[in-house]
C-alpha positions as CSV (number, residue, x, y, z in Angstrom):
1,X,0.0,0.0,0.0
2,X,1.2,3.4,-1.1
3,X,0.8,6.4,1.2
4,X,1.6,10.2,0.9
5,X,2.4,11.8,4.1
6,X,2.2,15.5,4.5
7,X,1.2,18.4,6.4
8,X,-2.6,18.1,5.1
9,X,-3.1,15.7,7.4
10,X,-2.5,17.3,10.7
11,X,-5.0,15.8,12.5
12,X,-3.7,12.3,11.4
13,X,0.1,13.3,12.2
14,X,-0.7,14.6,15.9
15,X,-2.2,10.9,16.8
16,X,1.0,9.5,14.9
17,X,3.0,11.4,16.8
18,X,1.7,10.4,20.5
19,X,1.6,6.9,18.8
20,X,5.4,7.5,18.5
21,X,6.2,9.0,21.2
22,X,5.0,5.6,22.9
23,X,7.1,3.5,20.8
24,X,10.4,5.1,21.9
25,X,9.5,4.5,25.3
26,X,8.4,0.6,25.2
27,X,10.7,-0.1,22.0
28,X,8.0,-1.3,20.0
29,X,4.2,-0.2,18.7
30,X,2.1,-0.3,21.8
31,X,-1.4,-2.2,20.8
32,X,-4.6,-1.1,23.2
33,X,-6.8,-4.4,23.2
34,X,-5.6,-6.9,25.9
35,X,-4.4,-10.3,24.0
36,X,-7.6,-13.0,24.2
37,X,-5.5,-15.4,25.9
38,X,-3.8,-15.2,29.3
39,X,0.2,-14.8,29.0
40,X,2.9,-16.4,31.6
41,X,6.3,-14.5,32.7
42,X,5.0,-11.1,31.0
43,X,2.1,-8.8,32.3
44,X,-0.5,-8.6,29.1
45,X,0.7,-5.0,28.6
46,X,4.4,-5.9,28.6
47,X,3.6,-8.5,26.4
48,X,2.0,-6.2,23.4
49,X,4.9,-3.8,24.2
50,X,7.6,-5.9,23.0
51,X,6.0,-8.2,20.3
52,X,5.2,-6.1,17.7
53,X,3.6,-7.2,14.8
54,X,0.3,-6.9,12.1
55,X,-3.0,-8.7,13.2
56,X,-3.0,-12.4,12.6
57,X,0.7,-12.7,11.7
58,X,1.1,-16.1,13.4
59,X,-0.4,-19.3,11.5
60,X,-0.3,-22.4,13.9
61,X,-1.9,-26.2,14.2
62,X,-4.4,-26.7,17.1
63,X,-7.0,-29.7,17.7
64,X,-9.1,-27.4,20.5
65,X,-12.2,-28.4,18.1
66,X,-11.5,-31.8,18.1
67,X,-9.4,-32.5,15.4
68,X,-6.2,-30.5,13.6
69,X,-7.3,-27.0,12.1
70,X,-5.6,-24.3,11.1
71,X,-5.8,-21.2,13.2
72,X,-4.3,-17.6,13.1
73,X,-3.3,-15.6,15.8
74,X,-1.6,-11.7,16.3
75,X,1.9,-11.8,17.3
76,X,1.6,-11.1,21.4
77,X,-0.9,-14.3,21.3
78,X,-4.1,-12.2,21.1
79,X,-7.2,-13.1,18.3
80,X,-6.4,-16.4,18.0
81,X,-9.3,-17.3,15.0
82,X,-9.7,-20.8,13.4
83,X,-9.8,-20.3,9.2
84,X,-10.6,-23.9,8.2
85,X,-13.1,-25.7,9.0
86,X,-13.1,-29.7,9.2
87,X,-15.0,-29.9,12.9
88,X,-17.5,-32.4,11.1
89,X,-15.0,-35.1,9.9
90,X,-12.1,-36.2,11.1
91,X,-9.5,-34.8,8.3
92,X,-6.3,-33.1,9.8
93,X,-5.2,-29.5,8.3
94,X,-1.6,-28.7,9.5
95,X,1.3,-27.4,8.9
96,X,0.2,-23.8,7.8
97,X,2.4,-20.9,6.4
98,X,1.2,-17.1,5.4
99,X,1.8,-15.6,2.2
100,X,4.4,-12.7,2.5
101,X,1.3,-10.4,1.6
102,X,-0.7,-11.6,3.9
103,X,-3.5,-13.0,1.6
104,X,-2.9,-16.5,1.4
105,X,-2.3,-19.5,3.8
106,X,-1.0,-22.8,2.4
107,X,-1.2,-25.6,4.4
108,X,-1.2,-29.9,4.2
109,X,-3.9,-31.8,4.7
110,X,-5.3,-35.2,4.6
111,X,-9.0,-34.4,3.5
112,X,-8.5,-35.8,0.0
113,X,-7.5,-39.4,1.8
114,X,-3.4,-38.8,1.8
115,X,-1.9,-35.3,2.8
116,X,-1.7,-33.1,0.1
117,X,-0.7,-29.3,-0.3
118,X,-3.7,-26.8,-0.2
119,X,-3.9,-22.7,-0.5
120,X,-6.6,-20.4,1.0
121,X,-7.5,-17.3,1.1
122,X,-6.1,-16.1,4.5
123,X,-9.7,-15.9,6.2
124,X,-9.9,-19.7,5.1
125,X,-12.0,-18.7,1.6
126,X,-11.4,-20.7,-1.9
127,X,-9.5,-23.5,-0.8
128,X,-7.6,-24.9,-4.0
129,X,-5.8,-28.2,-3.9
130,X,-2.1,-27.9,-4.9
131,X,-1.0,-31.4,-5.6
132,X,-2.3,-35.0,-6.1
133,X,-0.5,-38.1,-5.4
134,X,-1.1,-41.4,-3.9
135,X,-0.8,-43.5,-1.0
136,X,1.8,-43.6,1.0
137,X,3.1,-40.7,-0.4
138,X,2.6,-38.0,1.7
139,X,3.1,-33.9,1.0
140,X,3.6,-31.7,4.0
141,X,5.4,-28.8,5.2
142,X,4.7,-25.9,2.9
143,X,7.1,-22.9,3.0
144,X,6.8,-19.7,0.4
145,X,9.4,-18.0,-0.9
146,X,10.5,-14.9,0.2
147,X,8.8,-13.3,-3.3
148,X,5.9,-15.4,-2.5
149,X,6.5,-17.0,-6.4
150,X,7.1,-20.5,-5.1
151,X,6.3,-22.7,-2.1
152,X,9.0,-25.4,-1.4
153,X,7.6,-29.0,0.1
154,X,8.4,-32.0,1.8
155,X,6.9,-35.3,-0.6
156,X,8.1,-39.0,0.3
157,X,6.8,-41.7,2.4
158,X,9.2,-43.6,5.1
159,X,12.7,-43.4,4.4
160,X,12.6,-41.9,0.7
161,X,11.6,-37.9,1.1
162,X,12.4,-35.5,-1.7
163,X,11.8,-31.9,-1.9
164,X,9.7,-29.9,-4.2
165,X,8.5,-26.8,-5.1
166,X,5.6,-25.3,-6.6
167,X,3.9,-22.0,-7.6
168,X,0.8,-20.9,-5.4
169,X,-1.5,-21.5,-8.9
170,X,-0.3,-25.1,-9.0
171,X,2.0,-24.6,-11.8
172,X,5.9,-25.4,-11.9
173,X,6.1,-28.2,-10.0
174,X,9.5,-28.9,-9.8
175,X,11.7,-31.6,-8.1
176,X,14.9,-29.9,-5.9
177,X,16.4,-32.9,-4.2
178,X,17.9,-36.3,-5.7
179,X,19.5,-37.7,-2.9
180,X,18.0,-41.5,-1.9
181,X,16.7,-40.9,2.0
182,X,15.5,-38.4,4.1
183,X,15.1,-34.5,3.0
184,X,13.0,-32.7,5.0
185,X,11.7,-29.3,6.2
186,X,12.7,-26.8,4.0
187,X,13.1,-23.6,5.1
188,X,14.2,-20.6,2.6
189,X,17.0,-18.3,3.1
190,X,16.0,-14.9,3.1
191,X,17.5,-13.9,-0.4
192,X,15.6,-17.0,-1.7
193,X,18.7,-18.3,-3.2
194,X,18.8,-21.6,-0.4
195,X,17.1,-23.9,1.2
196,X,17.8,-25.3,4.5
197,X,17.1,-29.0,5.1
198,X,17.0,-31.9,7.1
199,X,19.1,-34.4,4.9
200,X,19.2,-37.9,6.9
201,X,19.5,-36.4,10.4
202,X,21.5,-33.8,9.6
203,X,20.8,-29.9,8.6
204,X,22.0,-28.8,5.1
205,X,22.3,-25.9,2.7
206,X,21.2,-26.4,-0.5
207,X,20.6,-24.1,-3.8
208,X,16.8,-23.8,-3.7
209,X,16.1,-24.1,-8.2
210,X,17.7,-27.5,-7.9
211,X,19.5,-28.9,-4.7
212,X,23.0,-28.1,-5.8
213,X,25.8,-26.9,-3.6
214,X,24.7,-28.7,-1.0
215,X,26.3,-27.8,2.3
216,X,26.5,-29.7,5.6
217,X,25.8,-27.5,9.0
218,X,25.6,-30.0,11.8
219,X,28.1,-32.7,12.8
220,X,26.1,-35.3,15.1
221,X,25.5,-38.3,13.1
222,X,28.0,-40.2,14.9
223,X,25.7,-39.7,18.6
224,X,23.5,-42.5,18.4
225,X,19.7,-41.5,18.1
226,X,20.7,-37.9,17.5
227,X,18.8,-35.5,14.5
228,X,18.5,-32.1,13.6
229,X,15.5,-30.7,11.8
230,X,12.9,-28.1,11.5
231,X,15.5,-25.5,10.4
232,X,14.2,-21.5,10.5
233,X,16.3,-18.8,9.0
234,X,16.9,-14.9,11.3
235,X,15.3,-12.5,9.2
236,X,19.3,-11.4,8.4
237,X,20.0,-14.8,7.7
238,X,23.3,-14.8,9.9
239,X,21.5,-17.3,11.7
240,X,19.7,-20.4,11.8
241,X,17.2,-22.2,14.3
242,X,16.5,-25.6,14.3
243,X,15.1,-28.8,16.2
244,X,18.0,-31.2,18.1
245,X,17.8,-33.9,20.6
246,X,19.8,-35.8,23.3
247,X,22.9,-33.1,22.9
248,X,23.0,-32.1,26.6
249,X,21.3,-34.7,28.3
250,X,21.8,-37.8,26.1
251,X,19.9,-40.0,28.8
252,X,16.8,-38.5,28.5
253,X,15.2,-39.2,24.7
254,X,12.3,-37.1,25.7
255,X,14.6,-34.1,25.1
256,X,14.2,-32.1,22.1
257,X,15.4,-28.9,22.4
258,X,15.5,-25.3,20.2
259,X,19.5,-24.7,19.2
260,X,20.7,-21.7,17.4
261,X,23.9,-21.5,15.2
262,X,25.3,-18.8,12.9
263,X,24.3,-19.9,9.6
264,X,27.5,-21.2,8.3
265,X,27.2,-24.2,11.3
266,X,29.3,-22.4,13.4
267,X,28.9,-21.2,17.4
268,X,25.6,-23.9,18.4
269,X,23.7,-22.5,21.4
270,X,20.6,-24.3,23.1
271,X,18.2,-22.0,22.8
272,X,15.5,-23.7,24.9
273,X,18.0,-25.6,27.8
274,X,15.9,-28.1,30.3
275,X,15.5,-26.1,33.4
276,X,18.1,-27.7,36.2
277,X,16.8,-30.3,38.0
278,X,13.1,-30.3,36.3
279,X,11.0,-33.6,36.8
280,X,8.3,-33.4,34.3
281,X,8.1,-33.5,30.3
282,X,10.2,-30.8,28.6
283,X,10.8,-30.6,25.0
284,X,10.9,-27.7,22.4
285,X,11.0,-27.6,18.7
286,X,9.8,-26.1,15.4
287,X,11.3,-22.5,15.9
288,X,10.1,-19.7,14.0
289,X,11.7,-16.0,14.0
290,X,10.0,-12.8,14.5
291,X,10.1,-10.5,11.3
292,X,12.3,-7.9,14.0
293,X,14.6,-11.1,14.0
294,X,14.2,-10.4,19.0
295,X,11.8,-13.6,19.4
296,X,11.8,-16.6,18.4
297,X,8.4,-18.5,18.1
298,X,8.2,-22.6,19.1
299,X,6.1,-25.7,20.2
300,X,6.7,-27.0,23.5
301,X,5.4,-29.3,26.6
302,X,6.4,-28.0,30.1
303,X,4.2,-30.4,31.9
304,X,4.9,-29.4,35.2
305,X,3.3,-25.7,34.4
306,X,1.4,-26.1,31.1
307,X,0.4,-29.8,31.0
308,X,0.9,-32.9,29.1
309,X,0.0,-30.8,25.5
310,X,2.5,-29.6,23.5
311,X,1.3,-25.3,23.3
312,X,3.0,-22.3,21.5
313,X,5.8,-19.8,23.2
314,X,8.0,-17.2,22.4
315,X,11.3,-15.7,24.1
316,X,13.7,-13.2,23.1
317,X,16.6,-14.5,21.4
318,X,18.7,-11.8,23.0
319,X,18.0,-13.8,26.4
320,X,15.0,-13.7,29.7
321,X,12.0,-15.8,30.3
322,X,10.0,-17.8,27.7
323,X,6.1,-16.5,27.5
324,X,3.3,-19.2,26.7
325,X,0.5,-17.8,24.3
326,X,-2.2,-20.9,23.5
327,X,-3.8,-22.4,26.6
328,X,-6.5,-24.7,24.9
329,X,-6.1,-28.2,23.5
330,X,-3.0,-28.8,21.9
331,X,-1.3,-26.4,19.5
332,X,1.9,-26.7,17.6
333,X,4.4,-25.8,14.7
334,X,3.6,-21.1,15.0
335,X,5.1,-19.9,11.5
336,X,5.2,-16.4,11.4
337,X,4.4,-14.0,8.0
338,X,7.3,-13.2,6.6
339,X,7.2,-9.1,6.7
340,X,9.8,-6.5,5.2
341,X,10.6,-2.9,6.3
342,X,9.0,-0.2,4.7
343,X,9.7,1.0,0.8
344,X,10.2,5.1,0.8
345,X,10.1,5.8,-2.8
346,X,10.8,9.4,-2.6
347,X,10.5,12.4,0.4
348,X,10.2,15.5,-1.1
349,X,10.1,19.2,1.3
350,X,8.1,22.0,0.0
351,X,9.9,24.4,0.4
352,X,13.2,23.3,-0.7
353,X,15.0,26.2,-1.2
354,X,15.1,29.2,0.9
355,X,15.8,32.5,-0.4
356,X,16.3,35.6,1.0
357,X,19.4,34.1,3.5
358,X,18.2,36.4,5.9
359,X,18.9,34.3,9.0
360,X,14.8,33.8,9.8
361,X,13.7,30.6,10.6
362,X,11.5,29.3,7.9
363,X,8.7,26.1,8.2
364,X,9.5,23.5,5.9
365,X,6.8,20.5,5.3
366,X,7.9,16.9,4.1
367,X,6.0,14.5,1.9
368,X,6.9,10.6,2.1
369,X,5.5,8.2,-0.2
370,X,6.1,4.4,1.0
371,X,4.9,2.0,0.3
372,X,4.7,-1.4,2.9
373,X,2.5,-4.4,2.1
374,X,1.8,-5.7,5.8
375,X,1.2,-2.3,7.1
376,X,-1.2,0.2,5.6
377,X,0.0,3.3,7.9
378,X,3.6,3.2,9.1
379,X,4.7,5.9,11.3
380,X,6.7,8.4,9.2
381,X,9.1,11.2,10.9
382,X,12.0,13.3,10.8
383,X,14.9,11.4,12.6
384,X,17.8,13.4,12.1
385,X,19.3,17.0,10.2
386,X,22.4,17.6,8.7
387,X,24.5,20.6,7.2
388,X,27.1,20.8,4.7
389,X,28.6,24.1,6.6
390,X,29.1,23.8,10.4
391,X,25.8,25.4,11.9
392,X,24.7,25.6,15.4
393,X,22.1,23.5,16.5
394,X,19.6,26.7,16.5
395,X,19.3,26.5,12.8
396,X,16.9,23.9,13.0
397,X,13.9,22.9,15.1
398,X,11.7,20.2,14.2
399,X,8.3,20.5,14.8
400,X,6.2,17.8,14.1
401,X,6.6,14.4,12.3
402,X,7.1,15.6,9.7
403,X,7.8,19.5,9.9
404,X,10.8,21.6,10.8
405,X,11.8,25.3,10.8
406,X,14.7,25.7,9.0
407,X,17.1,29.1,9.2
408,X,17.4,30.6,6.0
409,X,21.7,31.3,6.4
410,X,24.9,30.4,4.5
411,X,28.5,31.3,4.2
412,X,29.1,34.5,2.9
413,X,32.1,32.9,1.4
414,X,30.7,29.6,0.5
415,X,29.0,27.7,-2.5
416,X,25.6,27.6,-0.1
417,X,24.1,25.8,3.0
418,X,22.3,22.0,2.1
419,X,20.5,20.8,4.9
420,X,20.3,17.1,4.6
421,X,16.9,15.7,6.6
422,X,16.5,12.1,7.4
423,X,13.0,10.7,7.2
424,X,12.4,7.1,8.7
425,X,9.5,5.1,8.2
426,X,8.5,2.0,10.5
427,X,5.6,-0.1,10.5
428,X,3.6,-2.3,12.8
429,X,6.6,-5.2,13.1
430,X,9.0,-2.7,14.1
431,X,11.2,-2.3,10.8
432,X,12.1,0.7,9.3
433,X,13.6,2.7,6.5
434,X,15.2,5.7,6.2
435,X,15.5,8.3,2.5
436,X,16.8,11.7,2.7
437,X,15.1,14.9,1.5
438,X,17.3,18.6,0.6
439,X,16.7,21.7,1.2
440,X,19.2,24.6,0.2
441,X,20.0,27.6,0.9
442,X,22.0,29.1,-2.2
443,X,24.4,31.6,-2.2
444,X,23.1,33.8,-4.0
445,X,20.3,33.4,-6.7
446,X,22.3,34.6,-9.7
447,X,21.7,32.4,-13.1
């Protein structure tokens, strides 16, 4: 969506502006309406404080109606809606993933007698099956691209999996792997260029048009029992979540647990570590990052505080206390919309030059236009002013989001005085962007 920001809409930029002002303090866009669900660790309001995110950016599993249905939640846990609709048979839909523009949901499901891939309309509208194979072959884990042009799967039965991929209209389909046993769980890189993969129990890199280059990250084959799976790229892609058991307590083989690694294989940290001396059921899987790359969603059972059923949390990667956002029935495997920062396509300040250089301080008005598709109003303002001459700090003074006062001076001996104004944009996941706009002050106005 494409907006034009500018001092026309004052009333508009006031509200922005208190909406701002309450971003720098919490860190994050602070959301009014309390979360549906009760939270653990975080207070409600701290919670919506530092999740940011756009409504129903969370796709996840849950059987609270009986049997496996696709459900959409906010990012802080709060609206959590079912968008398919199987309650009268007993056919599982699983595994969802949201378009990057938010319109679509492809998922897998078993309601044509094997699973198959299926796409929706994000409020569960026009479901369209995607492929069509028979038994035992089985077609989960759908994953767009980061263009939203293809969506890589899982297809295989047993020992023999192979990945595909496939455009959202059904056409393309095209095989990526070629390697006799297990490939699983793809998971693109950011750029779209790789895919990361389970290959036998281990996590690879491979080129996502055709499997090539393929690139080993984990070294545990030789630990009895041990795999690595479920792989999630940062938003940066420097690193690389992913599913591993029995590393740090290989006597218990109830222990799967959330690792992080750079995304060359290097410097593994357990992400989700069994708390010291705990008695019940602990395990932790499927990670998925936030688009602001601070939390990292996943599926786990703490059965001494949240039962027996596996649920969805979230904790900050940068370290502190793991939050619990589904309460009801089981849920499991969160994937979150993948969202970008804002585009500024141009900023433009009326006026943008000032003439006479008379030393007055003059009002100068920017326009942005940006465009973001998850976010149809990011906050636009005036984050920092520069000049070409060394100027005191009185020879600016910005007065609103997007207005400043400007003084009208330059060297007497100079070429003329450019003020250089930063304009950054961020929208409801807490990315931003930043363009400049110029305004001069010449030195004289002489052809």
């Amino acid at each position: 969506m494409q907006n034009r920001l500018g001092t026309s809409s004052l009333c508009i930029l006031l509200t922005l502006m208190l909406m701002f002002s309450s971003t720098v303090a919490s860190s994050g866009r602070v959301y009014l309406q309390q979360p549906d669900v009760p939270t653990t660790n975080l207070d409600p309001v701290s919670l919506m404080a530092v999740i940011p995110g756009v409504p129903h950016g969370v796709a996840m599993t849950s059987n609270r109606d009986g049997n496996n249905e696709v459900y959409v939640m906010d990012a802080n846990g709060g609206d959590q809606t079912r968008v398919t609709d199987n309650v009268m048979n007993t056919s599982n839909d699983q595994r969802p993933d949201i378009s990057p523009d938010g319109k679509q949901i492809v998922f897998s499901s078993n309601r044509d007698g094997n699973f198959e891939i299926f796409i929706m309309n994000s409020d569960g509208s026009d479901v369209i099956q995607l492929t069509s194979t028979s038994a035992p072959t089985s077609n989960s884990w759908p994953r767009w691209s980061p263009d939203g042009e293809w969506i890589a799967f899982q297809s295989g039965a047993g020992t023999n999996f192979q990945i595909y991929r496939i455009r959202p209209d059904g056409s393309g389909l095209t095989q990526v792997t070629n390697y006799v046993g297990i490939n699983q769980f793809p998971a693109w890189s950011p750029d779209g260029t790789r895919l990361a993969i389970r290959r036998d129990t281990e996590i690879y890199l491979i080129d996502s048009a055709d499997g090539s280059h393929p690139v080993r990250l984990t070294l545990t084959d030789s630990i009895p029992g041990v795999f690595n799976q479920m792989a999630s790229f940062s938003p940066d892609g420097k690193k690389i979540a992913y599913l591993s058991n029995n590393r740090d307590n290989p006597g218990d083989p109830l222990y799967l647990s959330v690792y992080i690694m750079d995304s060359d294989g290097n410097n593994k940290v357990n992400f989700t570590p069994k708390a010291v001396g705990y008695a019940g059921t602990w395990t932790s899987r499927a990670p998925a990052w936030a688009p602001n790359g601070q939390y990292i969603y996943f599926t786990a059972v703490r059965s001494l505080t949240a039962g027996s059923l596996e649920q969805i949390f979230v904790k900050p990667t940068g370290g502190g206390d793991e939050t619990q956002l589904t309460f009801v029935g089981a849920n499991s495997e969160a994937t979150v919309r993948r969202i970008y920062a804002p585009t500024i396509t141009s900023v433009t300040a009326t006026p943008d030059v000032l003439w006479p250089s008379n030393n007055n301080m003059m009002p100068v008005s920017l326009a942005v236009d940006v465009n973001d598709n998850s976010d149809p109003a990011p906050v636009c303002l005036i984050t920092d002013v520069m000049s070409n001459e060394a100027a005191a700090e009185t020879a600016w003074q910005i007065t609103g989001l997007l207005t400043l006062d400007l003084r009208a001076q330059r060297f007497g001996m100079g070429t003329g005085r450019i003020y250089t104004i930063t304009v950054t944009c961020t929208n409801s996941s807490q990315l931003s962007s930043s363009a400049n706009a110029t305004v001069t002050v010449p030195h004289d106005q002489r052809p």
